[in-house]
C-alpha positions in Angstrom: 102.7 44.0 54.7 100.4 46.5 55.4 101.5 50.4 55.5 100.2 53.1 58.4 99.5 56.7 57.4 102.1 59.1 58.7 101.3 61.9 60.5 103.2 64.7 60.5 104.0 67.4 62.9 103.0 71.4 62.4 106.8 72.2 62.1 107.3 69.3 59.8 104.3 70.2 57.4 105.6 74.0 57.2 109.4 72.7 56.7 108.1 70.6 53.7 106.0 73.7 52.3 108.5 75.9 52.4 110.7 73.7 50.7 108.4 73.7 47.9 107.7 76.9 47.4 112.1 77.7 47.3 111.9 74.6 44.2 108.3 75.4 43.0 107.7 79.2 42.6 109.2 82.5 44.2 107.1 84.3 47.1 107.9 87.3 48.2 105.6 90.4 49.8 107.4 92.6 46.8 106.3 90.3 43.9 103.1 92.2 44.6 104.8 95.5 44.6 105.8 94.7 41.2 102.8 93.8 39.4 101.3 96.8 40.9 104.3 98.8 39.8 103.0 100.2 36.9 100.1 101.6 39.0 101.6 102.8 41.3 103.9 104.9 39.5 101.6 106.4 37.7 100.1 107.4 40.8 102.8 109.0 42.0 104.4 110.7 39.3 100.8 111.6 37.9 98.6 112.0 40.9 100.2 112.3 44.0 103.2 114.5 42.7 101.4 117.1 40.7 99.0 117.4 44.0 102.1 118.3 46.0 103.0 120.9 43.3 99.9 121.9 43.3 99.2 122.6 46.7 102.9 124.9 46.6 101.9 126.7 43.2 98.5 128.4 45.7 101.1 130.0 48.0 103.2 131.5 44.7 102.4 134.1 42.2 103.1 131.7 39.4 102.5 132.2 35.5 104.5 129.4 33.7 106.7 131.7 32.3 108.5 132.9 35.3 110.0 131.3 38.5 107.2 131.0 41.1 107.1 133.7 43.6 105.9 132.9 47.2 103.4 134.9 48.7 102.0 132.9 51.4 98.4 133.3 51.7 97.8 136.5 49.2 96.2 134.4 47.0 93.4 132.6 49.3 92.9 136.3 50.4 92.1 137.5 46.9 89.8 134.9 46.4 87.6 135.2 49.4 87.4 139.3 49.7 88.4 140.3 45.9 86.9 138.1 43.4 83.3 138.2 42.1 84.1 136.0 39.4 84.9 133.7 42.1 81.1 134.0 43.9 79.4 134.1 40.6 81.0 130.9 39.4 80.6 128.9 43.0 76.9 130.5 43.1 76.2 128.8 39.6 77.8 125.7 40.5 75.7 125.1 43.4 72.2 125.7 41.5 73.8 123.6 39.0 74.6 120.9 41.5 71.0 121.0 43.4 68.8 121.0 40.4 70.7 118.4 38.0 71.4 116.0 40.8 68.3 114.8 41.9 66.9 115.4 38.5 69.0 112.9 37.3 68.6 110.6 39.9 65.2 110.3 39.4 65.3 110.1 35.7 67.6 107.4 36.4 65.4 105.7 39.3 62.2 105.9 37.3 64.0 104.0 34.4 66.0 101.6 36.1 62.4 100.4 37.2 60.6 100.0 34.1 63.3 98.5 32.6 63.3 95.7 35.8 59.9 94.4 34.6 60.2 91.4 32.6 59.4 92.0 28.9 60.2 90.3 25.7 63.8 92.3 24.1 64.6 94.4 27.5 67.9 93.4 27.2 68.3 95.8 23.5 66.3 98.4 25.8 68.3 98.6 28.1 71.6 98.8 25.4 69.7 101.6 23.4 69.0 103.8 27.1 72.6 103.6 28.2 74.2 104.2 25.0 73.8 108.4 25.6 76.2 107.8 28.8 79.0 106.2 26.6 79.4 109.0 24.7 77.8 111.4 27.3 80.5 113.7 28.3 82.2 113.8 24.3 82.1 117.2 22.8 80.5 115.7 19.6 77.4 115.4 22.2 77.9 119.1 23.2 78.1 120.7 19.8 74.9 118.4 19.0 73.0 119.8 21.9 74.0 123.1 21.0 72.5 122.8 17.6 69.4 121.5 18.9 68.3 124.4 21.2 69.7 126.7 19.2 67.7 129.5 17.3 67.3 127.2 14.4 67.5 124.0 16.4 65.0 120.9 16.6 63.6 122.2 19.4 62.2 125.3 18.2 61.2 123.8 14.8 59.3 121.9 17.1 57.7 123.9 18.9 56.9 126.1 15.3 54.5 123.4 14.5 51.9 124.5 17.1 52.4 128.3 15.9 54.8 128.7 18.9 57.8 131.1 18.3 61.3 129.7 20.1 64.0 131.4 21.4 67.7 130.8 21.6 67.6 129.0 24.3 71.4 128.8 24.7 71.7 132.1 24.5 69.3 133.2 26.9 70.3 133.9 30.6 66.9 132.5 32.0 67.2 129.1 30.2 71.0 128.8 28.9 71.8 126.9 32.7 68.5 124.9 31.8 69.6 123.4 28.5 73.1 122.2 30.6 71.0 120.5 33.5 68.3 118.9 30.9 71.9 117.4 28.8 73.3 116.0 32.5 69.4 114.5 33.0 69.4 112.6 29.8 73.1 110.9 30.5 71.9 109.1 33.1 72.5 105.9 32.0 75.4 104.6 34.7 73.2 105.5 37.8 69.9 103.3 36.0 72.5 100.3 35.5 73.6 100.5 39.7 70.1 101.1 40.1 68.8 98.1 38.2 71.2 96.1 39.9 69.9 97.4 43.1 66.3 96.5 42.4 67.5 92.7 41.5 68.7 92.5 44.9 65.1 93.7 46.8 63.4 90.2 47.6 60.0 89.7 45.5 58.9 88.0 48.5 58.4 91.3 50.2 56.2 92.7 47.3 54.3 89.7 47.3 53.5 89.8 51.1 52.8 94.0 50.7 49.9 92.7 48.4 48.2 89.9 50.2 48.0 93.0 52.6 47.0 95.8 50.2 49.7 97.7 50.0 49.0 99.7 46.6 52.0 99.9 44.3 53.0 103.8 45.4 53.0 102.5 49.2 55.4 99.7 48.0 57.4 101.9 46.1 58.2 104.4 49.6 57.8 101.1 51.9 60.1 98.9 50.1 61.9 100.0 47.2 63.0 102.9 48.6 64.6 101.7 51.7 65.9 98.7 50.1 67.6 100.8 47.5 69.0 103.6 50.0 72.5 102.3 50.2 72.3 102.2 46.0 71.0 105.6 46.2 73.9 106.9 48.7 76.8 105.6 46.3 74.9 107.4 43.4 73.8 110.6 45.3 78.1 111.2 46.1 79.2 110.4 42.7 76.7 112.3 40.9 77.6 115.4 43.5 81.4 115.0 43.1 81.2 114.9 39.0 78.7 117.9 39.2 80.9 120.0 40.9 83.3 119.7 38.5 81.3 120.0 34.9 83.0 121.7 32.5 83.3 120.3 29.4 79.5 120.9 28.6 79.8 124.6 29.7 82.8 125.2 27.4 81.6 123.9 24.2 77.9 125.2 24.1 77.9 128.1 26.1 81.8 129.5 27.5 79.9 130.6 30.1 77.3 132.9 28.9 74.9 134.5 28.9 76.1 137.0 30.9 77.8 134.6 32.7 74.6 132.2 33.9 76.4 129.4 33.5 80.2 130.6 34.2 80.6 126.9 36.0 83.3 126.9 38.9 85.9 124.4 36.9 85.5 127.1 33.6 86.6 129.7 35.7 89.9 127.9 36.8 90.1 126.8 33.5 89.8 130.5 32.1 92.5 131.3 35.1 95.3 128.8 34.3 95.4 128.6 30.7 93.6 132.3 29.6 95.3 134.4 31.9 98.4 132.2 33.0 97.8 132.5 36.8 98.7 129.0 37.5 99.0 130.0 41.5 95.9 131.5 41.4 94.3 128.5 39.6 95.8 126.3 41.8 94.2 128.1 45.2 90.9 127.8 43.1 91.3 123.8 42.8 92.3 123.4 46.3 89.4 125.2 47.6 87.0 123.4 45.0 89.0 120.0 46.5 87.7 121.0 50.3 83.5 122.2 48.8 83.5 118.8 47.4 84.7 117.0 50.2 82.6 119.2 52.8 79.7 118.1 50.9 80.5 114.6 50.6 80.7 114.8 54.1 77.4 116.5 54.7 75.7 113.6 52.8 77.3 111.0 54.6 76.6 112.6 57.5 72.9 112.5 56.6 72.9 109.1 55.7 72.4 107.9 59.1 68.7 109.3 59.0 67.6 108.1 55.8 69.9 105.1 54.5 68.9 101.3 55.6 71.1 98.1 56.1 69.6 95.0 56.4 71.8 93.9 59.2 71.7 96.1 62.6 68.3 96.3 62.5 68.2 98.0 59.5 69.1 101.6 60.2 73.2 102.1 60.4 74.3 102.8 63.7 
């Protein structure tokens, strides 16, 4: 006696599923809720609920010993017409932001493409670049770099060796901000991995074609790699910006600031607010408006990125 396939119905088929999933395993849209739990309370209670304190502490007069005081928009006020700590510190942030960025991003470029040629032992080259980035931002690094172009440092023993007398570099207002952007440059080692993994992606066929029709290496390099990697070199350009903006840890450690404030970064001066003089609602203005500089400039590069980053799909330009 032979036996026929049964078919079964849509309604049947869901009936049956669900009555395995009530025997088999629980499904629910808050089992999700609660694996992501942890997260998402420390979001809240870490994140999200000290930004809404925050954002109340820049309309008080606020010192963490007393009850804050509301005082609308004294605060912004100050800021804007009353504070030349408060231009001097955004005015050094900037140069530092416009000279270490790129810098970096080429340092990190230029690498990321030797390492992509195919040698014997890249792989420990590679290790031994990016090692500086692991322990980049570590005061251990800072006090290092502090020793090195100090007075007695390695650099000017150096530079004794071909009669040449140093200075402290550190401690000089025409080369203190140099010594910071030149530490940034060398810890450059996350941008060179997304940009090795960027060059991986470009299509060797397109070299190879460039070359049958004489395109020299520096024409490949602005004909192809470049616009291949634009997309790479967007997501790099705004993180590098956004973690620029708010350097501080380099500034404290080997310089507070000086010389004669040169490299009084914006984030040392809130810092020197809040927890020097106690003026938490003061402090709190100053991260708010640091908050909107960042995200205006995040939204200037995006906004240029329509003129000089490529997709391959939509014939190649966004739209």
């Amino acid at each position: 006696m032979s036996t026929q396939p049964t078919t079964l119905t849509r309604k049947q088929v869901q009936k049956r599923s669900a009555a395995f999933t009530l025997k088999g395993r629980w499904e629910s849209p808050w089992a999700g809720y609660l694996f992501i739990s942890p997260w998402l309370l420390g979001f809240l209670l870490l994140t999200l609920w000290p930004m809404i304190r925050s954002v109340y502490y820049s309309f008080t007069k606020f010192t963490l010993l007393d009850t804050p005081e509301w005082v609308g928009m004294r605060n912004y006020e100050r800021i804007f017409t009353d504070d030349d700590m408060f231009r001097t510190s955004l005015y050094v942030t900037l140069l530092f932001v416009v000279l270490s960025v790129p810098l970096k991003l080429l340092s990190a470029l230029l690498v990321a493409m030797l390492l992509n040629k195919k040698i014997k032992g890249i792989s420990v080259y590679r290790t031994l670049i990016y090692l500086p980035s692991l322990i980049g931002s570590s005061i251990a690094v800072a006090v290092l770099w502090k020793n090195i172009f100090g007075i007695d440092g390695f650099i000017n023993k150096f530079l004794s060796v071909f009669g040449v007398k140093g200075i402290s570099w550190i401690s000089s207002p025409g080369t203190a901000l140099g010594t910071l952007i030149l530490l940034v440059a060398w810890q450059f080692g996350s941008s060179m991995v997304i940009f090795l993994a960027g060059l991986k992606q470009i299509p060797t066929e397109l070299y190879e074609a460039s070359s049958v029709d004489g395109a020299s290496k520096l024409r490949q390099f602005f004909s192809i790699t470049l616009p291949m990697l634009s997309p790479v070199l967007l997501f790099n350009l705004v993180l590098q910006t956004i973690g620029s903006f708010q350097m501080f840890t380099q500034a404290f450690i080997i310089t507070k600031g000086g010389p004669v404030n040169s490299t009084y970064m914006y984030a040392l001066y809130l810092y020197d607010r809040a927890f020097a003089r106690y003026d938490m609602g003061y402090a709190s203005a100053l991260a708010w408006i640091l908050l909107i500089i960042i995200a205006l400039a995040t939204a200037l590069i995006f906004a240029s990125s329509r003129y000089w980053v490529f997709y391959e799909t939509e014939g190649g330009r966004k739209k």
